[in-house]
N, C-alpha and C positions, 0 to 999 in steps of 0.2 A: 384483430379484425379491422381491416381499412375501413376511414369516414371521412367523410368531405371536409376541408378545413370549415372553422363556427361562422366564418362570413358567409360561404358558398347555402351551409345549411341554411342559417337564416333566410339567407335569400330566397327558397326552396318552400322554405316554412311558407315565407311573406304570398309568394305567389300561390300556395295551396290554398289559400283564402276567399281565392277569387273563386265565382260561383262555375261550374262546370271543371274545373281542373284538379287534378286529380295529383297525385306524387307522381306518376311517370310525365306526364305532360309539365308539370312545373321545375323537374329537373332538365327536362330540354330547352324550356324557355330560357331556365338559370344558364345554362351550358353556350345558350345561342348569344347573350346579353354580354357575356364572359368573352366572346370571339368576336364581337363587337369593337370598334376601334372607340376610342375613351369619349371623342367629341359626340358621336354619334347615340352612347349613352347619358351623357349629358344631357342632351336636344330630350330624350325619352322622359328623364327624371324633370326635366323643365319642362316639359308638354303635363305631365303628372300633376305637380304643383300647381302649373297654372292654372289646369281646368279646376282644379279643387278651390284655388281662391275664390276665381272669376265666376263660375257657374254657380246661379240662385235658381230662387225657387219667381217667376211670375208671381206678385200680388194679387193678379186678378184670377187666372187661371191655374196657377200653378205648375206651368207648362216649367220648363229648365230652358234660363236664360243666361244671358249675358250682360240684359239692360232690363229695365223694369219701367214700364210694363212691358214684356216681350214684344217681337215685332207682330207675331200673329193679332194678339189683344188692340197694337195699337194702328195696322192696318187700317185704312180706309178703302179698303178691295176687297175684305172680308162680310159675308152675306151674315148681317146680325141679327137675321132672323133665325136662325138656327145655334143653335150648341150641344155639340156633344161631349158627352161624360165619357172616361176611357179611367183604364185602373193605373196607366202608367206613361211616362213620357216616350218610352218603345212604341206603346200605341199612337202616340201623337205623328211621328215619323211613320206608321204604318201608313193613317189613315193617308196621310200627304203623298204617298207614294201614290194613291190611286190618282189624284190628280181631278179627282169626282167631290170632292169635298172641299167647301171654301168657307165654310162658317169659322165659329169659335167654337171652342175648347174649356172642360171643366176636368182637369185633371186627379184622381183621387187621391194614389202613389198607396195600393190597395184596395181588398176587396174585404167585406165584413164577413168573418170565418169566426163563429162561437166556436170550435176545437181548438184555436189557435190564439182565441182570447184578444180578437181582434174585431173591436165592436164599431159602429157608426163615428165614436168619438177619436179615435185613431185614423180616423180619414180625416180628406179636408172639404170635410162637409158644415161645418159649424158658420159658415157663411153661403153655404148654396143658395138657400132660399132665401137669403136676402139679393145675393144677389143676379139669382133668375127674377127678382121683381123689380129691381133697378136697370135692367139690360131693357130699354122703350120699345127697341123694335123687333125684340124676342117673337118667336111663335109656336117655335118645337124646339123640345128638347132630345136629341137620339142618346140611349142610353148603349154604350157600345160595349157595356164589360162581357168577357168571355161568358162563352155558354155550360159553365160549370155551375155546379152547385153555388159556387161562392158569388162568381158572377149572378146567378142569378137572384140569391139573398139579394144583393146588394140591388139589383134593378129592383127588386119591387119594395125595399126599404125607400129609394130615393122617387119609386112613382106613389105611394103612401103620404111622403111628405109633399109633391107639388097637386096632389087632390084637390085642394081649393085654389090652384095659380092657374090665372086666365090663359094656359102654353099647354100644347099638345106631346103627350107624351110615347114618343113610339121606341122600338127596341131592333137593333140590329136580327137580322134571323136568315132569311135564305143564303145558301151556301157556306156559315158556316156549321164546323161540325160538333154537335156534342161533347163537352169537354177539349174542342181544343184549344188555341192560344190565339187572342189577335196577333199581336206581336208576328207567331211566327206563318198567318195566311196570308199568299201571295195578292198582288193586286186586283187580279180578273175576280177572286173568290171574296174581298171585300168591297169591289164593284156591285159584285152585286148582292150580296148582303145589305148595304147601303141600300141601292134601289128597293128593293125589297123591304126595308125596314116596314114594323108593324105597329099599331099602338099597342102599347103596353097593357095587361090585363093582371094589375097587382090585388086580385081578388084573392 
């Protein structure tokens, strides 16, 4: 029974890892990388490494950077009376797509899921309220995690704990839909989500 030589397969393996690819799609990509001229695979596996070295996590926000404090954090064009909470840096790059959005940023990198064993302490929340009371010219906080279930655990866990902070707490809502992904709504439909935002009712 023919099989691929153990480099090809590896290769195959390596890329079924990645999230969404499946064995027919990662044996094309093997196949495409293979017809590749050698330099051109090189440039690829060095684009690979680098980002893997060079890309951190933002001290402040935890946005994904390349310098710390990111440039969002360290802007001085940025409205710091606002910040929004988002469950991942995909959202970060959503929100900036609208072009509506000029605040800061509190990135989670997660949503709190008790089936998943993924409680408040697995996010990077263990500095939020410190430092929503350190930000002087804070004044709302938008909580932007998807409108799932887990999303919305997690909004009314993190409007619980700023109850007693002198900041207004409101929650992403018009136009998007139940259960689906910020990440993947287009600009006009987190335009106005945004406008629309609400305060938050973690009763």
């Amino acid at each position: 029974m023919y099989s691929y030589p153990g480099s090809l397969k590896k290769l195959i393996a390596r890329l079924e890892r990645l999230p969404g690819i499946g064995e027919k799609t990662a044996t094309r990509l093997a196949f495409h990388i293979l017809e590749e001229r050698q330099e051109r695979v090189k440039e690829l596996a060095d684009s690979l490494l680098e980002a893997r070295r060079e890309i951190q996590y933002c001290s402040k926000c935890h946005n994904i950077t390349d310098e710390d404090p990111c440039r969002i954090c360290s802007s001085p064009d940025r409205h710091r009376e606002m910040l929004c909470v988002v469950e991942s840096p995909r959202d970060v790059a959503a929100m900036e797509k609208t072009d509506e959005y000029r605040g800061l940023y509190h990135v989670l990198h997660g949503l709190i899921s008790p089936l998943d064993d993924i409680g408040p302490e697995e996010l990077y929340l263990d500095n939020f309220v410190e430092r929503i009371r350190n930000e002087e010219k804070l004044e709302e906080v938008i909580i932007a995690t998807d409108p799932s279930t887990e999303g919305d655990a997690t909004a009314m866990y993190i409007g619980r704990q700023l109850e007693d902070e002198d900041v207004n707490v409101t929650r992403l809502a018009q136009g998007l839909p139940a259960g689906g992904d910020l990440e993947y709504a287009d600009e006009v439909t987190l335009s106005r989500a945004l406008s629309g935002r609400s305060k938050l009712d973690n009763k």
